[in-house]
N, C-alpha and C positions, 0 to 999 in steps of 0.2 A: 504494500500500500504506500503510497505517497502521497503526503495531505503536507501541505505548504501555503503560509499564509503570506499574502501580495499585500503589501500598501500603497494603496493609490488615492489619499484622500478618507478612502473610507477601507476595510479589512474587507477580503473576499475569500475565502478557501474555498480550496480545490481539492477535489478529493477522486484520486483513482484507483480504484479499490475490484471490487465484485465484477465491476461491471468488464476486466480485466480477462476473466476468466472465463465469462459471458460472452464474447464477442472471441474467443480464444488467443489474445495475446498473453504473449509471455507464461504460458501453460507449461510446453514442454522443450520447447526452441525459441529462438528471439523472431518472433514473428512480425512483420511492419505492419504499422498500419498508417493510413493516409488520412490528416488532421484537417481540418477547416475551423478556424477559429472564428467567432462573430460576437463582436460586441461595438459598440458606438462609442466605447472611452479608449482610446490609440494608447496611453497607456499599459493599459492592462492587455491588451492584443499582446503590447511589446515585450510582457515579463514573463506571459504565456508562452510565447516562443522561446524566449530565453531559458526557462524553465525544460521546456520540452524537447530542447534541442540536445539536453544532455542522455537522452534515450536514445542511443543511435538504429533503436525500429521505428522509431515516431518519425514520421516527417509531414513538418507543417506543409499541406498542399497551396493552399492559398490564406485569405485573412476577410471578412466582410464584416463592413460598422452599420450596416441594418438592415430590416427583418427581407427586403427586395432584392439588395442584392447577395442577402445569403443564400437565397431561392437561388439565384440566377448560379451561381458560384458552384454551388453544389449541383445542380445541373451539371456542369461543363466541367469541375474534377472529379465528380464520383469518391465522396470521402467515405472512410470507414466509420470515424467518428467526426461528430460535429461537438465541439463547444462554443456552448450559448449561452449567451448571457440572456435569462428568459422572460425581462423588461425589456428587452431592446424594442426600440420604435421603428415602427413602417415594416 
């Protein structure tokens, strides 16, 4: 589990945990998965990456700051996982 707390203004945790084993990474080999992150505070996009780049199966595919063009984004890379910030506008 990795649970890491960002400050950006206000505290956000991150917690990647179950859903790990769910989705079968990191089970029995280092398995990649392909990231789309989306939030509207560029911040916190920026510490998520940085965070998750020290995973070398994680790879940030792309980044989207609201709710249109994370549609459109995830469309067009086909992410494994999506993190979302699940206030984000539009």
């Amino acid at each position: 589990m990795i649970s890491v707390d960002i400050i950006c203004g206000c505290t956000t945790q991150l917690r990647v945990d179950s859903w790990r084993a769910s989705v079968g990474i990191g089970t029995t080999s280092m398995e990649e998965a392909r990231i789309l992150v989306v939030d509207d505070y560029a911040p916190w996009r920026t510490q998520v990456r940085s965070l998750l780049k020290a995973r070398p199966e994680w790879h940030i595919v792309d980044e989207a700051a609201n709710g249109q063009e994370a549609v459109e984004k995830a469309a067009d890379v086909q992410p494994d996982i999506i993190l979302l910030d699940v206030t984000i506008p539009g």
